[in-house]
N, C-alpha and C positions, 0 to 999 in steps of 0.2 A: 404855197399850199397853206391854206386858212379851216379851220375849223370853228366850232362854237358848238361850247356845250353849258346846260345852264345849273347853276348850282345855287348852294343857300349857305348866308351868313344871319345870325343874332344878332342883332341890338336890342339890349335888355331883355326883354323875355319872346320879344318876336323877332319872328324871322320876313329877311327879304330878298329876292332873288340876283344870283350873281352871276352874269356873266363870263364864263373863262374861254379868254379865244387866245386861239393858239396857233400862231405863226410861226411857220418852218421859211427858210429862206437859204440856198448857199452861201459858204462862207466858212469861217473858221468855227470849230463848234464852240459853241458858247450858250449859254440858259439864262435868260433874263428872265425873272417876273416881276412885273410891275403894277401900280395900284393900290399905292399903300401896303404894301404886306407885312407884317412883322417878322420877328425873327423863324419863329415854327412853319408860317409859311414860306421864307425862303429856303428853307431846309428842304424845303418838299422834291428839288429838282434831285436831289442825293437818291430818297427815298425810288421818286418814280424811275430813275435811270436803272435802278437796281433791279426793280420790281418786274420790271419791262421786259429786262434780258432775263431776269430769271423765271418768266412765263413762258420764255419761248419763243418770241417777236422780239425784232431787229430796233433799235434805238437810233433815231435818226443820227449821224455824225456830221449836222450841220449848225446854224443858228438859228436855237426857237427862242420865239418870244412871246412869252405867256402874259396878256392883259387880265385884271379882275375890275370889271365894272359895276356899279360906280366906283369912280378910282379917286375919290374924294373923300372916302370911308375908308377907316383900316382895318384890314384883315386879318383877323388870329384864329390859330388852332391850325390843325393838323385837318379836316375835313375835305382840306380843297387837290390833296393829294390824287383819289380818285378820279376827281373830275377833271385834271392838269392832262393824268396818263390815257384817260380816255379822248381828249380831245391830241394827243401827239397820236396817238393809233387811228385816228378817224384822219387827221392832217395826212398821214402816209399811208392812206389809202385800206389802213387793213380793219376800219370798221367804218359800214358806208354811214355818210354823216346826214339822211336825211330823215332818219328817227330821233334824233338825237332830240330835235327840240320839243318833244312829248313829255320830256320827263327832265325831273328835277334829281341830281346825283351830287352824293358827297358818301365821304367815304375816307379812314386813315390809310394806305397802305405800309407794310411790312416787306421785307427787301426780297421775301422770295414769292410774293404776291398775293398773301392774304391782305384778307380787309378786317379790320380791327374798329371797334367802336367808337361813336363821335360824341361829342353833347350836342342837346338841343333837336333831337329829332321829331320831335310832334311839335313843337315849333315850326317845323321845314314843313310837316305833313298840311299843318295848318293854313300855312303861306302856299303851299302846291296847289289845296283845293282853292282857296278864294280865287287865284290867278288861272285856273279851270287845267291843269295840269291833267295828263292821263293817270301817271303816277309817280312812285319817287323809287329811286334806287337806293338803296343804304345797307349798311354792315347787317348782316342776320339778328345779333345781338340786341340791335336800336329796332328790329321788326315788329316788337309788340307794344312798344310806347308807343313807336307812330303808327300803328292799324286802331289806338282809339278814335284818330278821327274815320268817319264812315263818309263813305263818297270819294275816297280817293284810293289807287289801287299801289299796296307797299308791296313793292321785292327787296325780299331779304335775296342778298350774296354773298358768297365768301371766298373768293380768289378774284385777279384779275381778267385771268381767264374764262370764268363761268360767264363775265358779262358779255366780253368778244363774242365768245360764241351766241349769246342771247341778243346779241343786235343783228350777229350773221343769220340770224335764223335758224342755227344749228341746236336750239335748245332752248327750252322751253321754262319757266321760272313761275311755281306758282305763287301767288299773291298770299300773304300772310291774313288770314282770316282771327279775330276775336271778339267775344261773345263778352260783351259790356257787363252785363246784367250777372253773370256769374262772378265777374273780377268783384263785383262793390259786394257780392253775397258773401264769397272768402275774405275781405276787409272788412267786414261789421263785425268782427269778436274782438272784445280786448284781452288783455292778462289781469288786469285790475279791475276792481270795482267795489262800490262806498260802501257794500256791506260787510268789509271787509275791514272799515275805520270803527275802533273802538270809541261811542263818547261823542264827543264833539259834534254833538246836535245843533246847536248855535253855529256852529262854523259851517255845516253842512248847508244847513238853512242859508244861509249866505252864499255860498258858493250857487246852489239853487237860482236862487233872485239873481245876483247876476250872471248866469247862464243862458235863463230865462231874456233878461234883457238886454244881454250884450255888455254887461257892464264892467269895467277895469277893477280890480279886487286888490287890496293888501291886506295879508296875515299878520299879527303881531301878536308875539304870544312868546314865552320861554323857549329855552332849549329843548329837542324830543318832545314837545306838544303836538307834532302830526302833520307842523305844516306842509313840509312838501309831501306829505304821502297825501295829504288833501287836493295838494295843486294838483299829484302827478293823475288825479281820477276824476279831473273836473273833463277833460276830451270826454270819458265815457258818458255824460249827462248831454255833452253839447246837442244841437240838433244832427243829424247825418249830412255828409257833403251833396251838394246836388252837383251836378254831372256838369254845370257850368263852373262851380266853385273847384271841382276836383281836377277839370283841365287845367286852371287857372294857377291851382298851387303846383300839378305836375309839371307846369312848364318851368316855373320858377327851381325847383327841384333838380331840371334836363340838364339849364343852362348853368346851371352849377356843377354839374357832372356826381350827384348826391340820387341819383336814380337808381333802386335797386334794381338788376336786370331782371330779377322775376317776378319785379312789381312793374310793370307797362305803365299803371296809374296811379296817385294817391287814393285813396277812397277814404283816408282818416282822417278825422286833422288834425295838424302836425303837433308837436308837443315840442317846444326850443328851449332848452336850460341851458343857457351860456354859463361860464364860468363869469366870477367877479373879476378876476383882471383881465378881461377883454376890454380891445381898444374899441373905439368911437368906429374908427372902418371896418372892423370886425362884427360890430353891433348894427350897424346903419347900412354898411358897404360902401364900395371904394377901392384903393387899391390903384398902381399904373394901367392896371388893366381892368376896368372895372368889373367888382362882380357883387350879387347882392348879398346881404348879412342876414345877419340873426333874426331881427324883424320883416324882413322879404320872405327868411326860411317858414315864419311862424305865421304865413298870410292864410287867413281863414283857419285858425289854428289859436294855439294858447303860446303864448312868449312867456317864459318863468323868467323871477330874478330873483334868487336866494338872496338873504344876505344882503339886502337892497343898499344899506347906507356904505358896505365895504365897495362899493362898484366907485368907480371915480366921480368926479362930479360933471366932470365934461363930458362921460359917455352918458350921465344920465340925463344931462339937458338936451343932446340931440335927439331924444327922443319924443320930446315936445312934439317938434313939427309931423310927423311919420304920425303920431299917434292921434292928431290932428285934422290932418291930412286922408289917411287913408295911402299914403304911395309916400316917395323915396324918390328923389331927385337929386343925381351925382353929377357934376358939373366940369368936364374939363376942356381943357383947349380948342378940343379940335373935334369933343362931340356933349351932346347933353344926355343919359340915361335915366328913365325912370322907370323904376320897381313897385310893384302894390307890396303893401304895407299896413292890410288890413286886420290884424290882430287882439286879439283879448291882451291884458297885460296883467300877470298874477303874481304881484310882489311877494314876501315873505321879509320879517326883522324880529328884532329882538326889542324889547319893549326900552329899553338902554342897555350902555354898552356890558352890564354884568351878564344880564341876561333875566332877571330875577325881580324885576320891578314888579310885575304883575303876578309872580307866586308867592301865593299864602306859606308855601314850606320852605321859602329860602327866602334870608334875609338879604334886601341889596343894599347896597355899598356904593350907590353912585351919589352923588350929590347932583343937585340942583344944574347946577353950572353944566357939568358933563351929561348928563341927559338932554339936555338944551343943545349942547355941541351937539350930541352925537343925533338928534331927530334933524337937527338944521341943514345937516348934509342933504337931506330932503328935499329940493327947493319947492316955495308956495305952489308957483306954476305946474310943476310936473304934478304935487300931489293933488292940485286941484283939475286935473285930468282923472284922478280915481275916485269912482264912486261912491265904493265901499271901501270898507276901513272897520274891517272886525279882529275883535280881539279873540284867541285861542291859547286857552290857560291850560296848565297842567292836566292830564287824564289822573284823574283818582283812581285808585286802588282796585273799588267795587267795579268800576267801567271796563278796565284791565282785565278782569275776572269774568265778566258777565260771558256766558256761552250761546246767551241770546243771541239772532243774527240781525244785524238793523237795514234797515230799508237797502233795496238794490240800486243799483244804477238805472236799472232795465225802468224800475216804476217813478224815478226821480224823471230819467230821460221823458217821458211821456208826459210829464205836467209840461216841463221846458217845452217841448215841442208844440204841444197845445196852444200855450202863450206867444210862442214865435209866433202862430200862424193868427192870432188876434193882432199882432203888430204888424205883419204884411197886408191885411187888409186895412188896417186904422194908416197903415202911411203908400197906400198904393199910389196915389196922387204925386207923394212927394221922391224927395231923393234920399230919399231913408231907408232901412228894413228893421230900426229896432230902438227900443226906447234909449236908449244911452246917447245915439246919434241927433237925439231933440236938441233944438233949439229953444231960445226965449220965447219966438212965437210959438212953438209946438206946443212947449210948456204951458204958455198961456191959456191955450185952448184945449190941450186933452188932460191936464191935471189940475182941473178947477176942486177945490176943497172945500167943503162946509165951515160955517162958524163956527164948531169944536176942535176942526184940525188947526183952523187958524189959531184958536187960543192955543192951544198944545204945541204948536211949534212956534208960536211967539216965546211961550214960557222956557221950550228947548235953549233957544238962540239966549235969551238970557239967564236962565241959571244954572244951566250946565256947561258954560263959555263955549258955545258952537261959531266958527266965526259967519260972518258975512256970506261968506261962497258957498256953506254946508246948503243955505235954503235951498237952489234949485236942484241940490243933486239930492236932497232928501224926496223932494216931489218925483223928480223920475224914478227914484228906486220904489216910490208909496205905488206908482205908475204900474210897476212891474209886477206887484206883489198884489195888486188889484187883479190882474192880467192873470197871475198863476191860479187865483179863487176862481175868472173868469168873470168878473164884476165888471160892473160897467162904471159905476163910481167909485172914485178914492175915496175911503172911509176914516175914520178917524183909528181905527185899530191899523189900517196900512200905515197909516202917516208915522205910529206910535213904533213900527215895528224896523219904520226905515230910519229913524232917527237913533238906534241902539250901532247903525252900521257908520256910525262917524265919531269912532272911538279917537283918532288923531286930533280931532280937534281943541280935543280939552287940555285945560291945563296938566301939563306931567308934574308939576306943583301938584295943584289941585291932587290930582289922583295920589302922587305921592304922600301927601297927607293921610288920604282917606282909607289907606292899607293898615 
């Protein structure tokens, strides 16, 4: 007696479809499954034996042999338990097996035959429609992640029995319906917003331009200077998620099992503040079993890193490539994974290790030496991946006080948005969507400068010790900040306004003097 029922496994954020055939044979009773399975799914034969008899239906007492194809892949999780027990009950005749191959099924079972939630099911729904599937079977719970994709028909279940009877025809299961347009309506409110930051006009401005352009951002500024209350309200200016971006992060979300059940979708983007002693796979992702990190979590989203120079030095060079890159590539034996790893990146530090270098009301205490140490933990590479580089000093007194309300989120988001949509047309041709992502040729050709910007950032580069690598990331942020006015050329007040946002460059000499 042979059966076949077809299921879904993840690799990185997509899903492919699995075979599970299920051979009954006399003989001594015995449960094989084979096809690479890991530990949780060899477990699964416990699970479905229990499930089985305790639905009501007879458990075969012969030899099955459960294949998962391709069997050159390995298989993890709990998922393939449904689909094991449905194919022993289709093998013994008590569910006929020629619907079976309509639909795609997975599912945990519980010993007295509930079904219990999986990861990664709009992943499965995803993989159901491309391969033209009727529909997918899955735990009631996973019902509303996967009915965002449209065009494929989801039944939520929740026993083992409800399905029996829904192949016998004895019952009917209706299809989980959701209204798109409403889920992203209820996800556009945040808790925060900028008019809620005292002060810090300069920092906001900055955070602006690069939101505007996509651009990698670090704070330096004292202790309680606002930095992360600034990072935590840069999502509320970002542009809104498009409906491609918002699967893209939900999937990433599923296959981590980080999906709130009464969120089916992302519709914000994400906000990731890891702690500083997280490891490099905790940051990156990895693991024996691989799963994505901090940077996969923050895709189409803000990645924070308080505290920048406290973080190790080896979690913070792997993120060169990812921040590079755009994606995440984990490597091991016997498979390759990769993860998008498309993120903002919004450091935060302390201008050295007192904290007090750049406050006029506190006197610092570091010397030369130890400033130097403590910025070098920094390496060139990584900080010549961020743009900007603005300073955020103490809030005064008056600022504190003021009852005034300052600018909203709501009228900042709007400028941003505006400017994204001159960068989608200015790089429609290419493979870009935003000025931070320019190249030398891009540069070359959409940030041409007059003879006064050239003189004023000649003059920058030499006597304000800007090094080498400041020029082209001054032109794309002057890019940006032409882009927010809606200008078509870079002026010599953009050039002048982007060159205040490469505060790391100068000497801490220098500035230490100059307090």
């Amino acid at each position: 007696m042979l059966a076949r029922v077809l299921s879904s496994a993840v690799l990185g954020i997509d899903a492919y479809v699995v075979e599970v055939e299920v051979d009954i044979t006399r003989g001594l009773p015995a449960f094989a499954t084979v096809g690479l399975p890991e530990a949780a799914v060899k477990e699964s034969k416990d699970r479905v034996k229990a499930a089985i008899n305790n639905s009501g239906y007879r458990f075969p007492d012969d030899r099955i042999t459960v294949n998962l194809a391709p069997a050159d892949i390995r298989k993890e999780g709990t998922g393939f338990d449904l689909p094991m027990a449905v194919g022993i009950l289709a093998a013994t005749g008590i569910i006929p097996g020629d619907g079976l191959s309509r639909y795609l099924i997975q599912g945990e079972l519980s010993l007295n035959g509930r079904i219990k939630p999986i990861r990664g099911s709009l992943p499965m729904a995803l993989r159901a429609k491309e391969a033209g599937f009727e529909g997918i079977i899955i735990p009631r719970p996973n019902a509303r992640e996967a009915a965002v994709v449209d065009g494929i028909s989801v039944f939520p279940v929740d026993t083992l029995s409800q399905i029996v009877e829904f192949f016998r025809g004895l019952r009917s299961i209706s299809p989980e319906v959701l209204h798109i347009e409403s889920i992203f309506k209820e996800g556009s409110t945040f808790d925060v917003d900028f008019n809620e930051v005292k002060g810090q006009e300069h920092a906001k401005r900055a955070l602006e331009v690069a939101a505007a352009g996509g651009h990698n951002i670090i704070m330096v500024g004292p202790p309680g200077s606002g930095k992360t209350m600034l990072a935590k309200r840069l999502p509320t200016i970002l542009p809104p998620l498009s409906f491609e971006e918002a699967i893209e992060t939900t999937k990433v979300f599923s296959v981590a099992g980080l999906l709130d059940k009464d969120q089916p979708l992302v519709t914000t983007r994400p906000f990731r503040s890891p702690h500083h002693t997280i490891s490099d796979a905790g940051l990156i992702g990895g693991g024996h079993v691989p799963r994505p990190g901090e940077v996969s979590m923050a895709t189409n989203g803000v990645l924070f890193l308080d505290e920048l120079p406290e973080f190790r030095k080896n979690v913070l060079e792997v993120l060169r490539q990812p921040m590079e890159d755009g994606q995440v590539t984990i490597s091991r034996a016997a498979v390759s994974i990769t993860y998008p790893a498309n993120f903002m990146l919004v450091a935060a530090m302390n201008p050295c290790p007192c904290g007090y270098l750049s406050d006029p009301n506190h006197e610092c205490i570091c010397t030369y030496s130890r400033i130097h140490r403590y910025r070098s933990k920094i390496s060139g590479p990584l900080l010549d991946r961020i743009d900007i580089q603005v300073e955020v000093p103490a809030v005064p007194y008056k600022d504190l006080s003021n009852i005034k309300e300052s600018e909203s989120s709501y009228s900042i988001r709007n400028r941003v948005v505006r400017a994204r949509a001159i960068q989608v047309e200015r790089f429609s041709h290419a493979r870009i969507h935003c000025n931070a992502q320019m190249g030398n040729r891009h540069i070359r050709k959409y940030c041409q400068i007059d003879p006064d910007s050239q003189t004023l950032l000649e003059m920058a580069i030499d006597k304000l010790g800007l090094s080498a690598r400041a020029f082209s990331r001054i032109l794309k942020i002057a890019r940006t900040i032409a882009d927010l006015e809606e200008a078509r050329d870079v002026a010599v007040h953009h050039v002048s306004e982007a060159i205040q946002y490469r505060s790391l460059d100068r000497d801490p000499l220098m500035l230490k003097r100059s307090l």
